[in-house]
C-alpha positions as CSV (number, residue, x, y, z in Angstrom):
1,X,74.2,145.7,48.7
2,X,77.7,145.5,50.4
3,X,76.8,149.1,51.8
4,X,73.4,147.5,53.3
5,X,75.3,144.1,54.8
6,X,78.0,146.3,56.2
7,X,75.7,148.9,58.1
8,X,74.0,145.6,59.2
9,X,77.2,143.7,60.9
10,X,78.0,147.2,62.2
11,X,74.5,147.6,63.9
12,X,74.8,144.0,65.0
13,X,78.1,144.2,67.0
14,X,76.9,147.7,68.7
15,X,73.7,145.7,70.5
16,X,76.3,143.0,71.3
17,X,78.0,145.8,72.7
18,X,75.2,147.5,75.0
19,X,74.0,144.2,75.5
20,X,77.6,142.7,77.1
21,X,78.2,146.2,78.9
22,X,75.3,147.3,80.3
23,X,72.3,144.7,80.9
24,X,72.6,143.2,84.5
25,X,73.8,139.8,85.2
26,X,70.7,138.4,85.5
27,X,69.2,139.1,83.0
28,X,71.7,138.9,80.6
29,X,72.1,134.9,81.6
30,X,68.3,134.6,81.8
31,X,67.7,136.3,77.9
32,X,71.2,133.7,77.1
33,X,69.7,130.3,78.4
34,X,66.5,131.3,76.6
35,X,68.0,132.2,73.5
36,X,70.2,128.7,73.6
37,X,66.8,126.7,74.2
38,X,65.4,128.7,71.1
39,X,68.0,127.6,68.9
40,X,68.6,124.4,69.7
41,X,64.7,123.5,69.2
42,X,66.0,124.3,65.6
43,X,69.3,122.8,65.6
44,X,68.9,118.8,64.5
45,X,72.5,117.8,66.0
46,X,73.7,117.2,68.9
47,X,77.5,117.2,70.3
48,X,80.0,115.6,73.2
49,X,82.4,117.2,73.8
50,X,85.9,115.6,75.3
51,X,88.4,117.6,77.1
52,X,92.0,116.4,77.2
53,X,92.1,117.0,81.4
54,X,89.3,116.6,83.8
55,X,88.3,117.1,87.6
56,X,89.5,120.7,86.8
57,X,92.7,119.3,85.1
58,X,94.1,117.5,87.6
59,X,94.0,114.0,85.6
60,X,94.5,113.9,81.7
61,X,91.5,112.0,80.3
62,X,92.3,108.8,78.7
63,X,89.1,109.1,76.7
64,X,90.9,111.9,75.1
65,X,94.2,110.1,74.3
66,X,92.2,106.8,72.8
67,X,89.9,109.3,70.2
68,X,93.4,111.4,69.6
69,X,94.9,107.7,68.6
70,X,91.5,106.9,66.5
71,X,91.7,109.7,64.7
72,X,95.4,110.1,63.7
73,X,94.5,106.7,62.0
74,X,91.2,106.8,60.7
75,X,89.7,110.3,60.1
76,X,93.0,112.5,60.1
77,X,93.2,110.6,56.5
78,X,90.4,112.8,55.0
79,X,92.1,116.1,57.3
80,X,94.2,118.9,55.5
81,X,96.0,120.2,58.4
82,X,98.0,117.7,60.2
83,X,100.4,117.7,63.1
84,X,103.7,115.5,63.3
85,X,105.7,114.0,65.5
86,X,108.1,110.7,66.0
87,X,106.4,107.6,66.4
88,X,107.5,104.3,68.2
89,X,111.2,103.9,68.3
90,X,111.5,107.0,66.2
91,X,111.2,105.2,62.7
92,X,108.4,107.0,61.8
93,X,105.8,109.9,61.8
94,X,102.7,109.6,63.5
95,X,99.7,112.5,61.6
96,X,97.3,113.8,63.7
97,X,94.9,116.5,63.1
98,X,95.5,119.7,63.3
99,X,94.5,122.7,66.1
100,X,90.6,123.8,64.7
101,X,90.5,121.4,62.1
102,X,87.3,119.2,61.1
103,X,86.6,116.0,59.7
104,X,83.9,113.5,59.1
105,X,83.9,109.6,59.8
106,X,81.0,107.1,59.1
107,X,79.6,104.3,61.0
108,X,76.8,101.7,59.7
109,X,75.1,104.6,57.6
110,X,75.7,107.7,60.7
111,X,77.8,110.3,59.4
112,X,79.9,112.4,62.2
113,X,81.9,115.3,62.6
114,X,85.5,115.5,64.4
115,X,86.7,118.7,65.1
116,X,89.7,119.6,67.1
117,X,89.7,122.6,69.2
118,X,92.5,124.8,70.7
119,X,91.6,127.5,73.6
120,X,93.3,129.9,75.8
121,X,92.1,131.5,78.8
122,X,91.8,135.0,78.9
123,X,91.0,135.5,82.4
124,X,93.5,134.2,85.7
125,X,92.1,130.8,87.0
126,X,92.6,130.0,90.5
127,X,94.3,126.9,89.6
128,X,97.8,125.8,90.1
129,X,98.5,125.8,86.2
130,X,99.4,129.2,84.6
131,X,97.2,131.4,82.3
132,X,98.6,130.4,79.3
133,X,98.2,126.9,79.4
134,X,95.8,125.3,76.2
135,X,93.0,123.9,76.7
136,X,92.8,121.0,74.0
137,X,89.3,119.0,73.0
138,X,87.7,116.9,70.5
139,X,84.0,118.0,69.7
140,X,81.8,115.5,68.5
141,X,78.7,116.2,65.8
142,X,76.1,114.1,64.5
143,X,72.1,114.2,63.9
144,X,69.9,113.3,66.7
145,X,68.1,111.0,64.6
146,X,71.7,108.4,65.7
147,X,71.7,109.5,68.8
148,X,71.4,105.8,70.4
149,X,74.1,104.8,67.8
150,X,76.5,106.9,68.2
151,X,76.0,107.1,72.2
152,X,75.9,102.8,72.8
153,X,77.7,101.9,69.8
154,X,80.1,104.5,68.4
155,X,81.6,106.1,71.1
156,X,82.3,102.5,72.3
157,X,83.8,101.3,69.1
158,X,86.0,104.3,69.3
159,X,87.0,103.8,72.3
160,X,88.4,100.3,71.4
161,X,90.1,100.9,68.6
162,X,91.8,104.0,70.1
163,X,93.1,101.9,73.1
164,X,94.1,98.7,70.6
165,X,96.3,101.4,67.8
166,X,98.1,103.0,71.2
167,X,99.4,100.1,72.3
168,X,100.5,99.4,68.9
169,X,102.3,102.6,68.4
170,X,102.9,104.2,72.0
171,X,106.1,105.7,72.4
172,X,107.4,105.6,76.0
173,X,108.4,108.6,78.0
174,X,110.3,109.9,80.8
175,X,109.0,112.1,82.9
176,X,110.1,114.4,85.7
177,X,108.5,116.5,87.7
178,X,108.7,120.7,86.9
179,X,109.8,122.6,90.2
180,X,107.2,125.4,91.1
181,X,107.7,129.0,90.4
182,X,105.7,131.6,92.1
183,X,102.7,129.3,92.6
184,X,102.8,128.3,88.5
185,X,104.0,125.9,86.3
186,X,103.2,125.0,82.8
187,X,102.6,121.1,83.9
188,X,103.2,119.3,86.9
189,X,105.5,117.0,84.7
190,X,107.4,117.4,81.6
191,X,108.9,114.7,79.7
192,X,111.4,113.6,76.8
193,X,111.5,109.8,74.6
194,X,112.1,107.1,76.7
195,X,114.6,104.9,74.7
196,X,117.1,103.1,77.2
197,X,117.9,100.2,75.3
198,X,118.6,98.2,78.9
199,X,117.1,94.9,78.8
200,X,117.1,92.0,81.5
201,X,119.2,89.8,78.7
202,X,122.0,92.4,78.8
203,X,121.5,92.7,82.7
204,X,124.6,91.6,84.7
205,X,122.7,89.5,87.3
206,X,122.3,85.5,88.0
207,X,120.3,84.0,85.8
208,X,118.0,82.8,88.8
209,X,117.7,86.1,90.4
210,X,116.9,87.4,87.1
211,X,114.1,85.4,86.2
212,X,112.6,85.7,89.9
213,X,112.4,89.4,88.9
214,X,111.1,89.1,85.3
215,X,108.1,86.3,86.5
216,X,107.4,88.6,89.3
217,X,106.5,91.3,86.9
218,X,104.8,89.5,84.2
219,X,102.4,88.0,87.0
220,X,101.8,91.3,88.2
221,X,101.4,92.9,84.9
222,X,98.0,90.4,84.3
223,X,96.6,90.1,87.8
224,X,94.4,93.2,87.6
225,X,91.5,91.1,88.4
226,X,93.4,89.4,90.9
227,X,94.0,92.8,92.7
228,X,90.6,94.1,92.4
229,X,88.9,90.3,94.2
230,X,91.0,90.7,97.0
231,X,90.5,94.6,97.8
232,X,93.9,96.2,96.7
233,X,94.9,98.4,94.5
234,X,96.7,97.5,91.5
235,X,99.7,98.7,92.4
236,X,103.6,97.2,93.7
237,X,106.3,98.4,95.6
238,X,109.8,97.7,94.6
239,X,113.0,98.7,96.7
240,X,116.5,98.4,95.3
241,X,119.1,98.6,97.4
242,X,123.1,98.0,97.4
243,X,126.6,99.7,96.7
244,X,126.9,102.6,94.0
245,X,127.2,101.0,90.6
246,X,125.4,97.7,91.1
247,X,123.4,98.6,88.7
248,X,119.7,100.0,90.0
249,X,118.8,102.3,87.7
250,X,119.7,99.7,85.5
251,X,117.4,97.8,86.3
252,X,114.5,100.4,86.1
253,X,115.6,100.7,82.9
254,X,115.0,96.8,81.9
255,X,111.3,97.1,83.9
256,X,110.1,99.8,81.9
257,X,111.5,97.9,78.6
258,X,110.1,94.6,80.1
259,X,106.2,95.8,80.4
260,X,106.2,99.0,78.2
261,X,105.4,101.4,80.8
262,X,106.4,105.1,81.1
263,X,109.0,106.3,83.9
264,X,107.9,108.5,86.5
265,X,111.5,109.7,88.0
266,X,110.0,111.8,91.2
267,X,112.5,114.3,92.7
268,X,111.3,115.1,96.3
269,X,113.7,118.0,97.0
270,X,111.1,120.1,94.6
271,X,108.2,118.9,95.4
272,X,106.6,122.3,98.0
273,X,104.3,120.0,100.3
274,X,102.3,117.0,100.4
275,X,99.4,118.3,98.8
276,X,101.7,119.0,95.5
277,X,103.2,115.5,95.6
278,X,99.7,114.3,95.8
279,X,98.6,116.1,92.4
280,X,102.1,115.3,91.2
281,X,100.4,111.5,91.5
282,X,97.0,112.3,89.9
283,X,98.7,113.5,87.0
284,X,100.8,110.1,86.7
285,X,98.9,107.6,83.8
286,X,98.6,104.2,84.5
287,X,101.2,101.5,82.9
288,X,104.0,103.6,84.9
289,X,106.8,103.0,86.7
290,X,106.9,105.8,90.0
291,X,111.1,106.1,91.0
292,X,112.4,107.8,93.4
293,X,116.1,106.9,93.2
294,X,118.8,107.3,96.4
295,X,115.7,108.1,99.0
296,X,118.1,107.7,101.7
297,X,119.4,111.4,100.0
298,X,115.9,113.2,99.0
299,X,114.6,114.1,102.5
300,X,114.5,114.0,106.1
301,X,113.2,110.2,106.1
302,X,116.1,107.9,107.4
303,X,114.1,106.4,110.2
304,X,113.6,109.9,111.8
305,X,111.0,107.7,115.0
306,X,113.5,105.2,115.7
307,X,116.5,107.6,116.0
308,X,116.5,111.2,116.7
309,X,120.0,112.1,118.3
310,X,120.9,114.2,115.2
311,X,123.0,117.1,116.8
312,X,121.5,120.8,116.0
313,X,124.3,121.6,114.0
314,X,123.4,118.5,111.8
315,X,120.0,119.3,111.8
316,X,121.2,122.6,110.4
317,X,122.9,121.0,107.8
318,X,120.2,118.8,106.2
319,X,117.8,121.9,106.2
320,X,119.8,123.3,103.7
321,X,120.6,120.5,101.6
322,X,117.2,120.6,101.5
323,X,116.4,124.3,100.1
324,X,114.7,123.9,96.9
325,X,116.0,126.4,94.0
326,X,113.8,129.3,95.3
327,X,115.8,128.6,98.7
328,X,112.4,127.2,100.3
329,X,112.4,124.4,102.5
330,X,110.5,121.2,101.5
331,X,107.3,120.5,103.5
332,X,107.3,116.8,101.9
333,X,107.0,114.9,105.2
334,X,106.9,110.8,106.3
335,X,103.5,110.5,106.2
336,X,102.8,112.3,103.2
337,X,105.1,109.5,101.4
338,X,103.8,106.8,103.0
339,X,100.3,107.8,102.3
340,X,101.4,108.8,98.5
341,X,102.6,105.0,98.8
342,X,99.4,103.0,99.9
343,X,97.2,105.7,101.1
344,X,93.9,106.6,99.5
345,X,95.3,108.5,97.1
346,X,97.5,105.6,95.6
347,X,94.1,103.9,94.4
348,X,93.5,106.9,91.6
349,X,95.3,104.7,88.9
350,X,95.9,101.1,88.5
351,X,98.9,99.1,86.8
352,X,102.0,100.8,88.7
353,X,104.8,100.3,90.1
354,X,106.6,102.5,92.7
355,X,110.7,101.9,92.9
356,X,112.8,102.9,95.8
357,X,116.4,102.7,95.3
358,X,119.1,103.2,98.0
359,X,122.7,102.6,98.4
360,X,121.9,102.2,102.4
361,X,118.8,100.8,103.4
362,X,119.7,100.1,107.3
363,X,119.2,104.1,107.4
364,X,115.5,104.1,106.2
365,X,112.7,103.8,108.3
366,X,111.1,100.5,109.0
367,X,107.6,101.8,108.3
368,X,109.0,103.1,104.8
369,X,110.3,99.8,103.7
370,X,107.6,97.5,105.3
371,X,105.8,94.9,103.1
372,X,102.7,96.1,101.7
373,X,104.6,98.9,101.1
374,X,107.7,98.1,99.1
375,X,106.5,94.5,98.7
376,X,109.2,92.7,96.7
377,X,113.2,94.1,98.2
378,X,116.0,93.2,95.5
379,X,119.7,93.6,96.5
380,X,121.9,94.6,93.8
381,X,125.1,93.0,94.8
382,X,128.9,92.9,93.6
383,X,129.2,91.1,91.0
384,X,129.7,87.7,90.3
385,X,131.3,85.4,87.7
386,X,127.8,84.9,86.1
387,X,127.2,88.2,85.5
388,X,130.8,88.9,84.1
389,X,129.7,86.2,81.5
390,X,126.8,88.3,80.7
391,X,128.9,91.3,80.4
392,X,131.4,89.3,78.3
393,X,129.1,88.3,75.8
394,X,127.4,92.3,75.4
395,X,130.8,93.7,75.2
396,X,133.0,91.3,73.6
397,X,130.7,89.0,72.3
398,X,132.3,86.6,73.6
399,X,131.2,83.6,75.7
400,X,134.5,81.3,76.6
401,X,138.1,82.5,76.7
402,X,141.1,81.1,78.3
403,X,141.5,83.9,80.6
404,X,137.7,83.0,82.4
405,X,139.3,80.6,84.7
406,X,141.6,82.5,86.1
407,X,138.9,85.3,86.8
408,X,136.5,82.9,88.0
409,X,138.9,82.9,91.1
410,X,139.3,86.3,91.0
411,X,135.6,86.9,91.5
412,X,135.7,84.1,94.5
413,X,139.0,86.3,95.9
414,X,137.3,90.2,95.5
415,X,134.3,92.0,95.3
416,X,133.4,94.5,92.5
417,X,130.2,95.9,91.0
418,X,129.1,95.3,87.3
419,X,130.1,99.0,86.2
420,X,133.9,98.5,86.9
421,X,133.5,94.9,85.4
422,X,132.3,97.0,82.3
423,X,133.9,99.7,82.2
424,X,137.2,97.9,81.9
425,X,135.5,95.2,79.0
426,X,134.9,98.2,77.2
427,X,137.7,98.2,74.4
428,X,139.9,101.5,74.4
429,X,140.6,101.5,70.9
430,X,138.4,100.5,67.6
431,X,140.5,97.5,67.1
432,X,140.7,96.3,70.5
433,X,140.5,92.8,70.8
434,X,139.0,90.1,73.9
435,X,141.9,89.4,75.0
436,X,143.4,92.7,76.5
437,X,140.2,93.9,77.6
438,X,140.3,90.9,79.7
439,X,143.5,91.4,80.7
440,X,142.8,94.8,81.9
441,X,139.6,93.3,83.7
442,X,142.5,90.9,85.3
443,X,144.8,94.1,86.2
444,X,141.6,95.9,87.8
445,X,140.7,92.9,90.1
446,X,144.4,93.0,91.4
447,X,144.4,97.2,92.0
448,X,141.2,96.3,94.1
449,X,142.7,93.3,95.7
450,X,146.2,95.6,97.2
451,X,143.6,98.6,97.8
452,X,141.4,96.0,100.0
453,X,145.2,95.3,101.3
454,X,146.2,98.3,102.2
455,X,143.2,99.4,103.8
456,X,142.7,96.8,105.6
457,X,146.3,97.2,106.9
458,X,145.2,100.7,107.5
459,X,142.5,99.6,109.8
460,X,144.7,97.5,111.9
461,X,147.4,100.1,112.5
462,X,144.5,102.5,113.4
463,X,142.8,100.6,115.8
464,X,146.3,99.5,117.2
465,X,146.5,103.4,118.0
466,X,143.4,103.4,118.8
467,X,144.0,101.1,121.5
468,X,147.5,102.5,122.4
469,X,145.8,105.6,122.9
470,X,142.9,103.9,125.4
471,X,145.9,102.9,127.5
472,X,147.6,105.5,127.7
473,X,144.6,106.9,129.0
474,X,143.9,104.0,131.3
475,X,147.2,104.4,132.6
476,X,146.9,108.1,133.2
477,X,143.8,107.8,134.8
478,X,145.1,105.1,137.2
479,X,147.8,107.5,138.0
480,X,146.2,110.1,138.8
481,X,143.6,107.8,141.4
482,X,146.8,107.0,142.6
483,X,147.8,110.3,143.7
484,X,144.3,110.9,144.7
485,X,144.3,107.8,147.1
486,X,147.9,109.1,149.4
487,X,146.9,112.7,149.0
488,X,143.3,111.3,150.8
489,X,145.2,109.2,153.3
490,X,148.0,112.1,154.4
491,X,145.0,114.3,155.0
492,X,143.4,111.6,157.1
493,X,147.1,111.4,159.1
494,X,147.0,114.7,159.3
C-alpha cells in the first residue's frame, strides 16, 4: 500500500512539473481559473483575508492591528503557539498567536477559523521595501451558510473590540525614520518603547502658559467632527522656538504623555527627495505626534525667497552639511515641506500633530511658520521664578525655603533656562540636602550675573575700538582729500 501511495505522490508532482514548465501561459491560467471555480462549487466556506499593509504597502492597515488586538485577547486563549512581547509600561506580557497558527472563535451559534499567516517573497518586487520583508495576514474561515453574519455583524464586532482593548493596552513608540541604502530598506521607520516620564506637572513653565497649552490640546484631541464640518483636516501645527535648554523637546515629551500618541521624530538630512518624505508620511499612524526638532539646522529652508545673499563659498558649505551618509545631497526642498505640511497629502491620516522646534525662528521662512501652517507658536523662554518652584518641588520636594526670596530677585536680576536651574537642584551626593543645592542654584545665578558683566564690558570696549578705528579712518581719509584738494589746485596754478 505505501509502495502504491508513494508511486502515486511521485506521479503527481512529475505532471505538476510538465504542467508548471512547459504549458503556455495562457493556458496554464485558463485550466487554473477553471480548476479554482471547480473546487470551490464544492468547497462550503468562504474566507477574507486581511493583510497587515495595503495600497501595495505603503500604509499599514488598521484593520489588521484591531483583529491582531482581538485575537491576542480572545482566540489566542485556545492557540498553542504564542508570541510575546512587553505590554503597557512594560509590567506585563501581551500573547498573541503565533506565525501559521489557527484557532477558532464563536459568535451567536457561527463558528470561525483564525489563522495567522507568515510569507516571503521569492521573487524582486519593484517596490521600495527589500525582498526579504514578511508579509503578515490574518485569514478568516467560516461556512457560507453565515455569510451575512459574519460580513454585517462579526467583522464589525471585531472591529470594535479590537479598537476598545488597544487603547487599553497600547504601548507608545518612538519612531525614526531608517536612511535608504541602495534604493532598500527594511521599513521606512523603525522604532523603540516610548517611555519619557515628562509630564506638564513636572514641566518648568507658568502655570498660565501651561494650561493654555494643555486646553489647547485636549480641545483638539475631541474636535474630529469639528475638523471634518468645517473642511480641514484633522491635523495641527505646533512651533517651539527659544534658547538651547528651554526645554522643547521637553515639552514633546509631556504632549505625547498628555494624549497617548506615538512620536514621529523626522530627520530631513536622510530623507532622498520629496517623494520619500511623502511615503515617510503615509506610513505615519494616526494619534501621532510628527517632530522635526532644530529645523533652522535640517535643510536649506531659513527663508531662502526673502534672502539669498549667501556667498558661494557658504553655499558650499551647507551642501555638505547636507550630504547624507552615502555622501548624497538631499533633494528635500521648501515646497515639498510645505506641502508634507498642509498639502494633499497631509489629509491621508487624521488626529496629528506636527512640531517644529527651533532655537532661531527670525531665520525661517515666513511661509514656513504661517498660521494654518504651524497654527499655535509657543516660546520656550528663560526661566522664571515659577518655574524654579516647579523644579524645586521635582527635585527637592520642596515647596518654601528661606533661600526662595533671595532667588526670587535673582530670577528678576538674570536670565537662565530651566536646564541650568536643574541641573544645579540636582543633589551631588546621596545625602545631599535642600539647602546646598539651593545654594549652589544661588552661586550659579552670580557666575551668570559677572559672565553677563564681563561680556557686556567686552562689548563696550569693542565697539569703543570699533569706533576708534572708524576715526582713524575718517581722519585718514580726510587727509588724504586734503592732499588731493592742493595737489588739484598747484596743477591749476601751474
Amino acid at each position: 500500500m505505501w509502495a502504491g501511495v508513494g508511486s502515486t505522490l511521485a506521479s503527481i508532482m512529475f505532471l505538476c512539473t510538465i504542467f508548471q514548465k512547459y504549458l503556455p501561459y495562457n493556458l496554464r491560467d485558463f485550466i487554473e481559473k477553471y480548476v479554482h471555480r471547480v473546487t470551490d462549487f464544492f468547497n462550503p466556506y468562504i474566507e477574507v483575508v486581511i493583510h497587515e499593509f495595503t495600497g501595495e504597502r505603503l500604509k499599514s492597515n488598521e484593520a489588521y492591528t484591531a483583529i491582531e488586538a482581538y485575537l491576542s485577547t480572545n482566540a489566542s486563549k485556545r492557540a498553542k503557539r504564542l508570541k510575546a512581547e512587553f505590554g503597557k509600561d512594560k509590567d506585563y506580557l501581551v500573547l498573541s498567536m503565533g506565525d501559521h497558527e489557527e484557532v477558532t472563535d464563536d459568535y451567536k451559534g457561527a463558528k470561525v477559523w483564525w489563522k495567522a499567516s507568515t510569507t516571503t517573497p521569492k521573487v524582486q518586487q519593484l517596490s521600495y521595501y527589500p525582498t526579504s520583508d514578511k508579509k503578515r495576514s490574518y485569514k478568516l474561515s467560516f461556512h457560507k451558510w453565515y455569510r451575512e453574519l459574519v460580513i454585517g455583524s462579526y467583522l464589525n464586532h471585531v472591529l470594535e473590540e479590537g479598537r476598545a482593548i488597544g487603547v487599553l493596552k497600547r504601548q507608545r513608540k518612538l519612531y525614526t525614520n531608517n536612511p535608504s541604502q541602495d534604493g532598500h530598506r527594511r521599513s521606512m521607520w523603525s522604532h523603540i518603547v516610548f517611555d519619557h516620564p515628562a509630564s506638564f506637572r513636572t514641566l518648568a513653565m507658568d502655570p498660565g502658559k501651561k494650561k493654555e497649552i494643555m486646553d489647547d490640546l485636549d480641545t483638539f484631541s475631541k474636535s474630529k467632527d469639528y475638523y471634518a464640518k468645517i473642511g480641514k483636516a484633522w491635523k495641527r501645527g505646533y512651533l517651539l522656538y527659544g534658547p538651547p535648554g528651554t526645554g522643547k523637546s521637553t515639552m514633546i515629551a509631556a504632549m505625547a504623555n498628555l494624549l497617548n500618541y506615538d512620536v514621529y521624530d523626522l530627520e530631513l538630512t536622510s530623507i532622498k527627495d520629496n517623494n520619500e518624505l511623502r511615503k515617510l508620511l503615509i506610513e505615519t499612524s494616526n494619534k501621532a505626534i510628527i517632530v522635526i526638532e532644530d529645523i533652522d539646522c535640517s535643510l536649506d529652508l531659513t527663508g531662502q525667497r526673502a534672502n539669498n545673499k549667501v556667498k558661494e563659498e557658504e553655499k558650499d558649505v551647507i551642501k555638505k552639511a547636507k550630504e547624507d551618509s552615502k555622501g548624497k545631497e538631499s533633494k528635500v526642498t521648501l515646497s515639498g515641506l510645505l506641502n508634507f505640511i498642509d498639502g494633499l497629502w497631509s489629509s491621508c491620516g487624521g488626529e496629528r500633530l506636527i512640531v517644529f522646534t527651533t532655537n532661531y525662528v527670525e531665520q525661517l521662512d515666513p511661509a514656513l511658520i504661517r498660521r494654518g501652517r504651524m497654527d499655535k507658536h509657543i516660546e520656550m523662554s528663560y526661566c522664571g521664578f515659577e518655574g524654579f518652584k516647579v523644579l524645586a518641588k521635582n527635585y527637592l520636594d520642596i515647596t518654601s525655603h528661606d533661600l526662595f526670596e533671595t532667588i526670587r530677585q535673582l530670577f528678576d536680576e538674570t536670565q537662565i533656562t530651566p536646564a541650568d536651574v536643574a541641573e544645579n537642584l540636582m543633589p551631588k551626593t546621596v545625602n545631599g540636602d535642600a539647602e546646598t543645592s539651593l545654594k549652589n542654584l544661588i552661586e550659579a545665578f552670580e557666575n551668570v550675573k559677572e559672565e553677563t558683566r564681563l561680556k557686556a564690558q567686552k562689548e563696550v570696549k569693542d565697539e569703543a575700538r570699533l569706533k576708534a578705528q572708524e576715526e582713524v579712518k575718517v581722519e585718514a581719509i580726510l587727509k588724504i582729500e586734503e592732499e588731493v584738494k592742493e595737489h588739484t589746485v598747484k596743477d591749476e596754478v601751474k
